[in-house]
PDB file of N, CA, C and O in Angstrom:
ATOM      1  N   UNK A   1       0.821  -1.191   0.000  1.00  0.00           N
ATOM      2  CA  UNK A   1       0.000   0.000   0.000  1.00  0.00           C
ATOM      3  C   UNK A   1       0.871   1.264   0.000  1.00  0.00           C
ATOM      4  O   UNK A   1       0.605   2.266  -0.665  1.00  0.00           O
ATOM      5  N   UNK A   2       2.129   1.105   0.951  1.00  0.00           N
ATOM      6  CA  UNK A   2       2.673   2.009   0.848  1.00  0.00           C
ATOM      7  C   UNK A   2       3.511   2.625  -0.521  1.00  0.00           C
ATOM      8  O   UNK A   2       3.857   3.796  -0.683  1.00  0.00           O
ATOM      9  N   UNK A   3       3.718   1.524  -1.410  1.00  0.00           N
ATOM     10  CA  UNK A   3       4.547   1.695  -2.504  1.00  0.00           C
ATOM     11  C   UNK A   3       3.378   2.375  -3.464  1.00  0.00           C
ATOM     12  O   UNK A   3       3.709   3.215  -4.300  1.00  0.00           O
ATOM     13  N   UNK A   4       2.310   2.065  -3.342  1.00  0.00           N
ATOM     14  CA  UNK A   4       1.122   2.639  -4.499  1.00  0.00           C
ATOM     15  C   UNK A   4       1.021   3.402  -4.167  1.00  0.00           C
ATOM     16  O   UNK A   4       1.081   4.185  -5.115  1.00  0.00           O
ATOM     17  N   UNK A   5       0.781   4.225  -2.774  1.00  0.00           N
ATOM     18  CA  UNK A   5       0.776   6.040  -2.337  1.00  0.00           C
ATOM     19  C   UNK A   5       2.089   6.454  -2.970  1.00  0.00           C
ATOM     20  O   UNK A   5       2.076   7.633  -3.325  1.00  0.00           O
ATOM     21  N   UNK A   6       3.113   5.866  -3.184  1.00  0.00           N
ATOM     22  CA  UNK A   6       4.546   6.655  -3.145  1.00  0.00           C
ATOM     23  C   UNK A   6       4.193   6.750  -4.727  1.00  0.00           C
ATOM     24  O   UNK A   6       4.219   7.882  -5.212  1.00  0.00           O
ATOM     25  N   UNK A   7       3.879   5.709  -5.534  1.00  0.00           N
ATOM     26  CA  UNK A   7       3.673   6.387  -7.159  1.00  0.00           C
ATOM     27  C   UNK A   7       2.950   7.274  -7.285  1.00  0.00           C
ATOM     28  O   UNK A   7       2.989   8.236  -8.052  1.00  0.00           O
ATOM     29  N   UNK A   8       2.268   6.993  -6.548  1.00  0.00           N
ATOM     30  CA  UNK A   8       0.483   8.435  -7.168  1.00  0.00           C
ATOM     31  C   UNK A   8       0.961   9.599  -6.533  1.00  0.00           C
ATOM     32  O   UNK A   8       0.584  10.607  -7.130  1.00  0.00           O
ATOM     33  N   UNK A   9       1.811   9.879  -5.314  1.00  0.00           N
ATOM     34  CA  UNK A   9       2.519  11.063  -5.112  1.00  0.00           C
ATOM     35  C   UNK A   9       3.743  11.631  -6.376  1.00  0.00           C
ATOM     36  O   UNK A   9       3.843  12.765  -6.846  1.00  0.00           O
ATOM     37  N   UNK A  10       4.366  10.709  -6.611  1.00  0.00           N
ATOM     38  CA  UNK A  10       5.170  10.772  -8.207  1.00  0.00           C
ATOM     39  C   UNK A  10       4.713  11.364  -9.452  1.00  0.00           C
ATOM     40  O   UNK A  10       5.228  12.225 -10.166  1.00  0.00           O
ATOM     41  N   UNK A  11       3.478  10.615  -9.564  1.00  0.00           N
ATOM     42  CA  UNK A  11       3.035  10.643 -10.736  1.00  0.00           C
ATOM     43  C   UNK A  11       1.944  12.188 -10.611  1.00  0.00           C
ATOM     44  O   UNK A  11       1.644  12.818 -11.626  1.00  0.00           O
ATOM     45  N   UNK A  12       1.477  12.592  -9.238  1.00  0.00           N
ATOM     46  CA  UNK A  12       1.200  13.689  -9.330  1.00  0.00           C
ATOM     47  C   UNK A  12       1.739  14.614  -9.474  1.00  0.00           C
ATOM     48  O   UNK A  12       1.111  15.585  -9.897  1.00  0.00           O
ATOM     49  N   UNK A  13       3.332  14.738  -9.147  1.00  0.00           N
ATOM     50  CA  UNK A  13       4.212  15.823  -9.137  1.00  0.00           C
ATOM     51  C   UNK A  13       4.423  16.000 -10.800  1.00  0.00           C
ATOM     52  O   UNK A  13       4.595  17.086 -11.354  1.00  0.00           O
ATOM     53  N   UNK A  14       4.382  14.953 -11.337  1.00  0.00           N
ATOM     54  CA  UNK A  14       5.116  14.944 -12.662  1.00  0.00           C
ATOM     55  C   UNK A  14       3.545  15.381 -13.393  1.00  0.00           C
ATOM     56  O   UNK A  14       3.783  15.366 -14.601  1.00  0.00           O
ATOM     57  N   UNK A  15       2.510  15.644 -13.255  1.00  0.00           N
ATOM     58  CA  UNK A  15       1.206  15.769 -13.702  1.00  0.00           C
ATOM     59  C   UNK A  15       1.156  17.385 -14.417  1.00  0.00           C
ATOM     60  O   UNK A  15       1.379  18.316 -13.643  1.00  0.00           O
ATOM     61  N   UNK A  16       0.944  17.622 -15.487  1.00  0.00           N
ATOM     62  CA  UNK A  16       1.006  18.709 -16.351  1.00  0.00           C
ATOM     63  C   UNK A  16      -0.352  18.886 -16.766  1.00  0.00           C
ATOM     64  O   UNK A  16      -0.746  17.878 -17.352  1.00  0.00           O
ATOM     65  N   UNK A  17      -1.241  19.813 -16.683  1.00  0.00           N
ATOM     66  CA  UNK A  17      -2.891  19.917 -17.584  1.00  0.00           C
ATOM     67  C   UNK A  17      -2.433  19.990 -18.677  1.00  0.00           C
ATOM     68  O   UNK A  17      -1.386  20.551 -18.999  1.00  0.00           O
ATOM     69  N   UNK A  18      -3.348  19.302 -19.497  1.00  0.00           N
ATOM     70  CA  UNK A  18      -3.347  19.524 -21.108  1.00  0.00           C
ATOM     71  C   UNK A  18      -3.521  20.708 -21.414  1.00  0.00           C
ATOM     72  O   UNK A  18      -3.470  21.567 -20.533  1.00  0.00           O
ATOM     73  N   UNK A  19      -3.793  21.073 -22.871  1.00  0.00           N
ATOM     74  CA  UNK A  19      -4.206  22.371 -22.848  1.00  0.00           C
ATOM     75  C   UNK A  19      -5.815  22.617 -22.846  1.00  0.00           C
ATOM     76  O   UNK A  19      -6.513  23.575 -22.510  1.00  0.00           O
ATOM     77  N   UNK A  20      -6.120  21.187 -23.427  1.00  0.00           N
ATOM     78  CA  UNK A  20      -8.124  21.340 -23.330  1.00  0.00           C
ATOM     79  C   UNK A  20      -8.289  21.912 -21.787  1.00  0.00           C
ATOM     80  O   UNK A  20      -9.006  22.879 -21.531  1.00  0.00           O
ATOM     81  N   UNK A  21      -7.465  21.123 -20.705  1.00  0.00           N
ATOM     82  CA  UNK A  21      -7.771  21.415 -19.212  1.00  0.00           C
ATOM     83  C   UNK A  21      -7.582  22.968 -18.817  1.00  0.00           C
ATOM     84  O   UNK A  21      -8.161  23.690 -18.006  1.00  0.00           O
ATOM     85  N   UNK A  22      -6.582  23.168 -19.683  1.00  0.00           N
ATOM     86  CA  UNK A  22      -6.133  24.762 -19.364  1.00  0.00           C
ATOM     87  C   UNK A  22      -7.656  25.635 -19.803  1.00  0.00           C
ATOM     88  O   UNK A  22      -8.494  26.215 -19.113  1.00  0.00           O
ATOM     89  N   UNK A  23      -7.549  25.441 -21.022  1.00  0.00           N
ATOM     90  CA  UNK A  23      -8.982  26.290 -21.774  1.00  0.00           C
ATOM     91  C   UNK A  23      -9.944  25.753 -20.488  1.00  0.00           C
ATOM     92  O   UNK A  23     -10.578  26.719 -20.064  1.00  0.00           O
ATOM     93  N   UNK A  24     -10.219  24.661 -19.821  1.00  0.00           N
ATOM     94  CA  UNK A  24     -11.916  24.800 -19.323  1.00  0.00           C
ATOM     95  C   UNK A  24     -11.178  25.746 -17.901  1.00  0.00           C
ATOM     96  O   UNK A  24     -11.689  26.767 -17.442  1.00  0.00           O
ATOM     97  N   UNK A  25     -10.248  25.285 -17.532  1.00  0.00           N
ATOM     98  CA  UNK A  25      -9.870  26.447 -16.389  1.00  0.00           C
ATOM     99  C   UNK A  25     -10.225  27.576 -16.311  1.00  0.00           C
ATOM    100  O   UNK A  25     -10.846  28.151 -15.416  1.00  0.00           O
ATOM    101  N   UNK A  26      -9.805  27.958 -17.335  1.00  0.00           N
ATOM    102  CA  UNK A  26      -9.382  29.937 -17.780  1.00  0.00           C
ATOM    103  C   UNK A  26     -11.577  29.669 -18.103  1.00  0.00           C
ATOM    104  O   UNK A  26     -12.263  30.656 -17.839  1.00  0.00           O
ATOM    105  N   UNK A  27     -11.996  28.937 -18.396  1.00  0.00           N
ATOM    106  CA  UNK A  27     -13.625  29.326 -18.711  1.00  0.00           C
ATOM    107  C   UNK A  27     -14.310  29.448 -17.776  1.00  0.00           C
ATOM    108  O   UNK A  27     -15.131  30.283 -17.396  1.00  0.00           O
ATOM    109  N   UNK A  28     -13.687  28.018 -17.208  1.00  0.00           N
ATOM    110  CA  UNK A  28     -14.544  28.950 -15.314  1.00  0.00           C
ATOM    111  C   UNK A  28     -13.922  29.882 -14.548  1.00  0.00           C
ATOM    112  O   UNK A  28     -14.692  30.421 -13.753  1.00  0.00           O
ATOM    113  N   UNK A  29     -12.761  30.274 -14.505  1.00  0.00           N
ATOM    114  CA  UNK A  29     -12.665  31.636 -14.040  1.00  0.00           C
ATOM    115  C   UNK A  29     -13.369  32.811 -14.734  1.00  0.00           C
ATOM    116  O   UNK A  29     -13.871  33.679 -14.020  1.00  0.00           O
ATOM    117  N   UNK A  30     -13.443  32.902 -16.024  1.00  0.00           N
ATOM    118  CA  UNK A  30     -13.870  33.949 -16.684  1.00  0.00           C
ATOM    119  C   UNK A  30     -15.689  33.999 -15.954  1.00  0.00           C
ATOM    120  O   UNK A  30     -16.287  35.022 -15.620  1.00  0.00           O
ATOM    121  N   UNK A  31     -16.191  32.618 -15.882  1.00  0.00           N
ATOM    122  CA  UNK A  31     -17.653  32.610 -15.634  1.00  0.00           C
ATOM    123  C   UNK A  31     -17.868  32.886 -14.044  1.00  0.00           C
ATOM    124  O   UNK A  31     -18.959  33.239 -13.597  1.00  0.00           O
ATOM    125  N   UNK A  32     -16.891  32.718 -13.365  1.00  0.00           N
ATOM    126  CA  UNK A  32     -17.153  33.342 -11.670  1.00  0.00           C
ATOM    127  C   UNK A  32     -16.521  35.003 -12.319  1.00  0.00           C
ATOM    128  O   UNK A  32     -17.635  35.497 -12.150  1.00  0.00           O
ATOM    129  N   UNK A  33     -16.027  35.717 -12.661  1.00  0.00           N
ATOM    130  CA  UNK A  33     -15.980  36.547 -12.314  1.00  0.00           C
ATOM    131  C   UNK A  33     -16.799  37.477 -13.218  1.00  0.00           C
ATOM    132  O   UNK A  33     -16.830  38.697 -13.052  1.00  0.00           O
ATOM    133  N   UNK A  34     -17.516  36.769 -14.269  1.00  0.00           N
ATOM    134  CA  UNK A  34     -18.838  37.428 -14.577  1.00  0.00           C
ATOM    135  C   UNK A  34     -19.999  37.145 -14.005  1.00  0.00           C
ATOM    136  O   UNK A  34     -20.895  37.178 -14.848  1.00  0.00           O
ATOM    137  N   UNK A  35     -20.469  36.817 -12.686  1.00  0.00           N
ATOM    138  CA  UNK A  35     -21.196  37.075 -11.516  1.00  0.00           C
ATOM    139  C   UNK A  35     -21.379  38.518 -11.383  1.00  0.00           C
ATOM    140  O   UNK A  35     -20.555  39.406 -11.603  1.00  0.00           O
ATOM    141  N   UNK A  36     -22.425  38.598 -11.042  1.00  0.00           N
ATOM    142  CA  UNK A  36     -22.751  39.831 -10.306  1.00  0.00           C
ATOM    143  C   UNK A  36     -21.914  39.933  -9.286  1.00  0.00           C
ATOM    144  O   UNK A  36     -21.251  40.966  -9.384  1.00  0.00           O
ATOM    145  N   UNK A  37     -21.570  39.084  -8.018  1.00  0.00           N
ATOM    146  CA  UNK A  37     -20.920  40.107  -7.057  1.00  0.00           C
ATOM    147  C   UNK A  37     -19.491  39.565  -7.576  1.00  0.00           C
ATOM    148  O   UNK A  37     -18.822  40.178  -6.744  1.00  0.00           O
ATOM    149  N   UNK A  38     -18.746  39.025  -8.168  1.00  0.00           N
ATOM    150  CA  UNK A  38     -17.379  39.057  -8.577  1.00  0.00           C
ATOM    151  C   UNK A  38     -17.206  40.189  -9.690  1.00  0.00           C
ATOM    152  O   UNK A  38     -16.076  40.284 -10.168  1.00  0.00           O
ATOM    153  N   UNK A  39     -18.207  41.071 -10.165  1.00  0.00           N
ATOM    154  CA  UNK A  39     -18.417  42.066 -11.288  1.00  0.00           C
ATOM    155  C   UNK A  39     -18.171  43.169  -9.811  1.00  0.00           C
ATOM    156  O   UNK A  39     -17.071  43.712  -9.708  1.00  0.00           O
ATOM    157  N   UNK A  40     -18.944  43.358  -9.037  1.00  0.00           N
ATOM    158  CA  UNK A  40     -19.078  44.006  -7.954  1.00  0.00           C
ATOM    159  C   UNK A  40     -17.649  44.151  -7.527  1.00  0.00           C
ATOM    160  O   UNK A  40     -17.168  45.284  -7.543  1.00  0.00           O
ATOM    161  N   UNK A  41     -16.780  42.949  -7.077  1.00  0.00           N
ATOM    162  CA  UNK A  41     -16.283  43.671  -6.268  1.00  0.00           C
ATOM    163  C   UNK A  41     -14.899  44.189  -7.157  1.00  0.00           C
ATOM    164  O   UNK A  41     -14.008  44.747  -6.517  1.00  0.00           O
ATOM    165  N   UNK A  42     -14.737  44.001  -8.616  1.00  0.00           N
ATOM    166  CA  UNK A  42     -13.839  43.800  -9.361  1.00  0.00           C
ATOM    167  C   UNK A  42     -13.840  45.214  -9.372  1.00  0.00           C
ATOM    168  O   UNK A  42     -12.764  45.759  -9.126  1.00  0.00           O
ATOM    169  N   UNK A  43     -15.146  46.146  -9.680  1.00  0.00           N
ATOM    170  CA  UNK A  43     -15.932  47.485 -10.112  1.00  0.00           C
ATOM    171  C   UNK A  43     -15.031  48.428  -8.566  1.00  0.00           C
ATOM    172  O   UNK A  43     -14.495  49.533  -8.487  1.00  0.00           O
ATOM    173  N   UNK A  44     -15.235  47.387  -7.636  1.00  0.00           N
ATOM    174  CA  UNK A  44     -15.283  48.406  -6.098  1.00  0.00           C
ATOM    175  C   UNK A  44     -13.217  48.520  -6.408  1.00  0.00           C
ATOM    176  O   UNK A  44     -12.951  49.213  -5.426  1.00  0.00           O
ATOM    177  N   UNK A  45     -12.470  48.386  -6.785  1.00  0.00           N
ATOM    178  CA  UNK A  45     -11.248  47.970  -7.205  1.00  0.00           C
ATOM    179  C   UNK A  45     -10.372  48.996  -8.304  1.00  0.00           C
ATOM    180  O   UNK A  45      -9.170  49.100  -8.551  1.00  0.00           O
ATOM    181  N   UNK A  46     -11.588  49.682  -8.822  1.00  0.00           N
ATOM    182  CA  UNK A  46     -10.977  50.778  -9.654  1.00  0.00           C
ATOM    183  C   UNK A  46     -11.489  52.101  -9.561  1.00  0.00           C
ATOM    184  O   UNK A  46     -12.693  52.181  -9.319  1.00  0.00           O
ATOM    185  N   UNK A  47     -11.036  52.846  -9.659  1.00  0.00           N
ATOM    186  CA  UNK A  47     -10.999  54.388  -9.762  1.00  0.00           C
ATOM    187  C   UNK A  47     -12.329  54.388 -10.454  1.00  0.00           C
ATOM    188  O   UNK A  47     -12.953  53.508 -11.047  1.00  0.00           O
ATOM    189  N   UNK A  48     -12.619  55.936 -10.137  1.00  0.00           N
ATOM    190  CA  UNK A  48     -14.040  56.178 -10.475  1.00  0.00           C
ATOM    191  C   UNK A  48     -13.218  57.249 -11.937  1.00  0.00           C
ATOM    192  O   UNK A  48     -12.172  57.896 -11.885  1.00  0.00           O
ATOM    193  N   UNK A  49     -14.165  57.075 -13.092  1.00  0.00           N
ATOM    194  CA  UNK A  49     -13.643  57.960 -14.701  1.00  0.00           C
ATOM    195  C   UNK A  49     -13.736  59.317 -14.537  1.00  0.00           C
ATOM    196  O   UNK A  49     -12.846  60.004 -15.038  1.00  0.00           O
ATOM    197  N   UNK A  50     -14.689  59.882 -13.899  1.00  0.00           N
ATOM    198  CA  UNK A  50     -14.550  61.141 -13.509  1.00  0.00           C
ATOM    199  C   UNK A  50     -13.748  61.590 -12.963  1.00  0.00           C
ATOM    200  O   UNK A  50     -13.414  62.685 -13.415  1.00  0.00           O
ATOM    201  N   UNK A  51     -12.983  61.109 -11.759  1.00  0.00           N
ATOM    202  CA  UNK A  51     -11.812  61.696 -10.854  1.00  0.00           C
ATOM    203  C   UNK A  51     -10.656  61.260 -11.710  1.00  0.00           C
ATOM    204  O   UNK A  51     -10.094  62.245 -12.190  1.00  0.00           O
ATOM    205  N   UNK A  52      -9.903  59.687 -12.199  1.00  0.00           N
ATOM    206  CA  UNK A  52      -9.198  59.695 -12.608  1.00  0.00           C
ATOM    207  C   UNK A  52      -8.464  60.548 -13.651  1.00  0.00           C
ATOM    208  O   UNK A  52      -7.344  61.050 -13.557  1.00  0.00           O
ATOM    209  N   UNK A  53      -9.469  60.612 -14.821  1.00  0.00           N
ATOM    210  CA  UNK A  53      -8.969  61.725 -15.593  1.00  0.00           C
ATOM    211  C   UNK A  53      -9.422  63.198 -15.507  1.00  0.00           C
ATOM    212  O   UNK A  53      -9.514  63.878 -16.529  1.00  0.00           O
ATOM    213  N   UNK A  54      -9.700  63.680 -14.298  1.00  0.00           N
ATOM    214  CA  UNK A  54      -9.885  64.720 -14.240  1.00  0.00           C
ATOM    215  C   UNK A  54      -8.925  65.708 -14.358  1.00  0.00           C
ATOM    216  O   UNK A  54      -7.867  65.659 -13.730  1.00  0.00           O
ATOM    217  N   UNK A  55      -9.150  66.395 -14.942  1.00  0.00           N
ATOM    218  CA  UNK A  55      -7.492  68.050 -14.842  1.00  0.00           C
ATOM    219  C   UNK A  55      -7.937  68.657 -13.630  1.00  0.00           C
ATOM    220  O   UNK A  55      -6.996  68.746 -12.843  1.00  0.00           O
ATOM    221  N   UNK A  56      -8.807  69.024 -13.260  1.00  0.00           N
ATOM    222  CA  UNK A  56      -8.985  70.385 -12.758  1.00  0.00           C
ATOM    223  C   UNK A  56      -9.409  71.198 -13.166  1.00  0.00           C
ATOM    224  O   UNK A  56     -10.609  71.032 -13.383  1.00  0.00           O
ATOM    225  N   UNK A  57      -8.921  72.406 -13.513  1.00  0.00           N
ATOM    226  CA  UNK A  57      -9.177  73.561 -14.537  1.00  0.00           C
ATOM    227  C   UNK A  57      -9.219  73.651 -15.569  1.00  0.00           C
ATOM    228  O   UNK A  57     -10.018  74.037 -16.422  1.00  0.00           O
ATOM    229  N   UNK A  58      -7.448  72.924 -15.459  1.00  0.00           N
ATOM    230  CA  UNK A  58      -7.548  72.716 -17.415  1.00  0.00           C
ATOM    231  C   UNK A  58      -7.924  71.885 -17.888  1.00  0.00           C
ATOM    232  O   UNK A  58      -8.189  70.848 -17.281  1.00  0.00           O
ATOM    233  N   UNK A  59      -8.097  72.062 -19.275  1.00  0.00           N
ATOM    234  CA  UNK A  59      -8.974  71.123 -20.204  1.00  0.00           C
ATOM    235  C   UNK A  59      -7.550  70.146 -21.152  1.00  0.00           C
ATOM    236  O   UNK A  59      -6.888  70.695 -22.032  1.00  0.00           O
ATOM    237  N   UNK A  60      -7.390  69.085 -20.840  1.00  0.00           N
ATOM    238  CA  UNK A  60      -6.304  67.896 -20.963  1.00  0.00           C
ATOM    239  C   UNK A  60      -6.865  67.282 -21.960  1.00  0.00           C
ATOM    240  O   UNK A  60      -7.695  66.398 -21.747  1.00  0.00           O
ATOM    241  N   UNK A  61      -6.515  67.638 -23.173  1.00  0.00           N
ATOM    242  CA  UNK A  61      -7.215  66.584 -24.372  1.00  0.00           C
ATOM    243  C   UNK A  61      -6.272  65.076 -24.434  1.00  0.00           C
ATOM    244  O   UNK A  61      -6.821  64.045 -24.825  1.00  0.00           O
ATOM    245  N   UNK A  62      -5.181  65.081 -24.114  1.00  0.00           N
ATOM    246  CA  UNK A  62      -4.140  63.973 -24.363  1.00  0.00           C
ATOM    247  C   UNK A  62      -4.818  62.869 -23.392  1.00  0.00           C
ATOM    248  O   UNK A  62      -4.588  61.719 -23.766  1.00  0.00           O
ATOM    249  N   UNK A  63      -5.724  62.998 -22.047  1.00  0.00           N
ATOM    250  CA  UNK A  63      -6.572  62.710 -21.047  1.00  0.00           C
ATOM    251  C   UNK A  63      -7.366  62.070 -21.889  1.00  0.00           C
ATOM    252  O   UNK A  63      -7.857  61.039 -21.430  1.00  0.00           O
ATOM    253  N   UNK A  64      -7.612  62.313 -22.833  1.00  0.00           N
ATOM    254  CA  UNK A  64      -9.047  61.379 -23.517  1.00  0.00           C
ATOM    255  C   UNK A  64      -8.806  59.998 -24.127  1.00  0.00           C
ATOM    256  O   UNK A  64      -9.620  59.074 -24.133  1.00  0.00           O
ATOM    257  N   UNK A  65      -7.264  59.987 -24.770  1.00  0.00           N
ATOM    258  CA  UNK A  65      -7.329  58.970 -25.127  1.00  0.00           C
ATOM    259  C   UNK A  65      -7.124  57.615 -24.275  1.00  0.00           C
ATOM    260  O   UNK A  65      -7.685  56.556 -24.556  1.00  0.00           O
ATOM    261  N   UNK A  66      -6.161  57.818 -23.097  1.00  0.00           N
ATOM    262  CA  UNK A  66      -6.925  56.631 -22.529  1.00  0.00           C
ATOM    263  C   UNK A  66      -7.811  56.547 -21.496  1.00  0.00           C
ATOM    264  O   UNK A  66      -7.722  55.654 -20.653  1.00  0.00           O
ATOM    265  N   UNK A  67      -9.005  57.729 -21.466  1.00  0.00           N
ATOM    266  CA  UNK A  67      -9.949  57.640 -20.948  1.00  0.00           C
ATOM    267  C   UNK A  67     -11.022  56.610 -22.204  1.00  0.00           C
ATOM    268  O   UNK A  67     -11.950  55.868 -21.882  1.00  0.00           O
ATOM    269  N   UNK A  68     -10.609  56.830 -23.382  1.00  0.00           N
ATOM    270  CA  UNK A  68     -11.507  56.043 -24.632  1.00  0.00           C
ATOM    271  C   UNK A  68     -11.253  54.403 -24.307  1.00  0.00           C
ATOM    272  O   UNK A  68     -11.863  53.340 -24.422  1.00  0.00           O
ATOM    273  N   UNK A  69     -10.178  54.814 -23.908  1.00  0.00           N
ATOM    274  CA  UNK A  69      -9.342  53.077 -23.819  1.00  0.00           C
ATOM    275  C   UNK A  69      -9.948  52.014 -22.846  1.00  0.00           C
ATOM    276  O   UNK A  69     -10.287  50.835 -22.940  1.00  0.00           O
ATOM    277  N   UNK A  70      -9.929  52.978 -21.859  1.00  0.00           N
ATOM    278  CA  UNK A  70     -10.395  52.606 -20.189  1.00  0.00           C
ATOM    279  C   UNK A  70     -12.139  52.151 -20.907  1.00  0.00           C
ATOM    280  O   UNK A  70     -12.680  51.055 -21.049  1.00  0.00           O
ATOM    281  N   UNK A  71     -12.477  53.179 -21.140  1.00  0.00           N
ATOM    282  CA  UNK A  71     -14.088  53.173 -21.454  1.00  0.00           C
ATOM    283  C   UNK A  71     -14.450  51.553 -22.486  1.00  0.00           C
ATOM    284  O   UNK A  71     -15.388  50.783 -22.283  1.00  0.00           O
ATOM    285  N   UNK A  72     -13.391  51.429 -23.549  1.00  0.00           N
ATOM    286  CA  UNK A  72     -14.023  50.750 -24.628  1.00  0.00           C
ATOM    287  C   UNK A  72     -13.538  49.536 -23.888  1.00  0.00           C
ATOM    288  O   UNK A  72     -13.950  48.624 -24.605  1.00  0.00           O
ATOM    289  N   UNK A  73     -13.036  49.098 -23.087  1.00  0.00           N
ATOM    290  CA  UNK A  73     -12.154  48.040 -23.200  1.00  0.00           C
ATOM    291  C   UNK A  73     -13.132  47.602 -21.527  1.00  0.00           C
ATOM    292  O   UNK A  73     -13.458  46.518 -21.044  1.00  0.00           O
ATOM    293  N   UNK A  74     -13.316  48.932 -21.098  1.00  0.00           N
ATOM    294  CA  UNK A  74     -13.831  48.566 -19.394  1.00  0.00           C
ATOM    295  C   UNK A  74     -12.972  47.784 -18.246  1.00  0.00           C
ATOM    296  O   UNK A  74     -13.356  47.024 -17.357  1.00  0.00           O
ATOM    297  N   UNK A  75     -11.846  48.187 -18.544  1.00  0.00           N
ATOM    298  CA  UNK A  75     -10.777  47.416 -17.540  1.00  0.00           C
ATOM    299  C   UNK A  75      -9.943  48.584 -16.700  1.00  0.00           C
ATOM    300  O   UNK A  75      -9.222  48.283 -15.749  1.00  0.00           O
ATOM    301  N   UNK A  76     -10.129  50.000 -17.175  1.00  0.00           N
ATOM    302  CA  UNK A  76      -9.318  50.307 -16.236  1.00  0.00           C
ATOM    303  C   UNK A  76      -9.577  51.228 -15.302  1.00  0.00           C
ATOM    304  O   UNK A  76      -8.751  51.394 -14.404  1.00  0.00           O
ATOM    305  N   UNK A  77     -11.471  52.447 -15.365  1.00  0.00           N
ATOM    306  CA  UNK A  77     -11.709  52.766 -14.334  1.00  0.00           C
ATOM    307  C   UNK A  77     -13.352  52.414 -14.602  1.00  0.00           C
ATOM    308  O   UNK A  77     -13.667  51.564 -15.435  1.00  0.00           O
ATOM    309  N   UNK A  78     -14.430  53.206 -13.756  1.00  0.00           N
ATOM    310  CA  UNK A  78     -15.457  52.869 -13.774  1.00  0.00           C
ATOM    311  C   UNK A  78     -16.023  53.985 -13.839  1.00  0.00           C
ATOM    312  O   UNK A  78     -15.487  55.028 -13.465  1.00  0.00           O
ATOM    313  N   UNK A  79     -17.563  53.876 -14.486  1.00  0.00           N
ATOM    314  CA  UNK A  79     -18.181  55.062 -14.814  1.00  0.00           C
ATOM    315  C   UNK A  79     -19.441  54.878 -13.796  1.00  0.00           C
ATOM    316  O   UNK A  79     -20.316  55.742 -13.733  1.00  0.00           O
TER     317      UNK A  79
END
């Protein structure tokens, strides 16, 4: 008994996911964190679009483009 635990400890170390295993991995992560509260707390995590690119006074056109970026892509603040 003891020699059959000592392979399956072996043979787990040496254990690599395929890549099909990889792809369903990366699918259920993608599907928990399109949940509502994993959307939630991802949202609570970034800067709000108004403050981030805010100037102040002045008017910062170079500010827009990756405010477009942030916006189209939705990864880097929140509206």
């Amino acid at each position: 008994m003891a020699a059959l635990r000592a392979d399956a400890r072996r043979a787990s170390k040496d254990y690599a996911p395929e890549p099909f295993e990889q792809v369903r991995a990366a699918e259920s992560r993608l599907e928990a964190e399109k949940r509502d509260l994993g959307r939630a707390i991802a949202n609570t995590k970034r800067p709000p679009c108004t403050k981030k690119y805010s100037g102040g006074e002045k008017l910062n056109l170079i500010a827009l483009i990756p405010l477009a970026i942030d916006t189209i892509t939705d990864t880097g603040c929140k509206w």
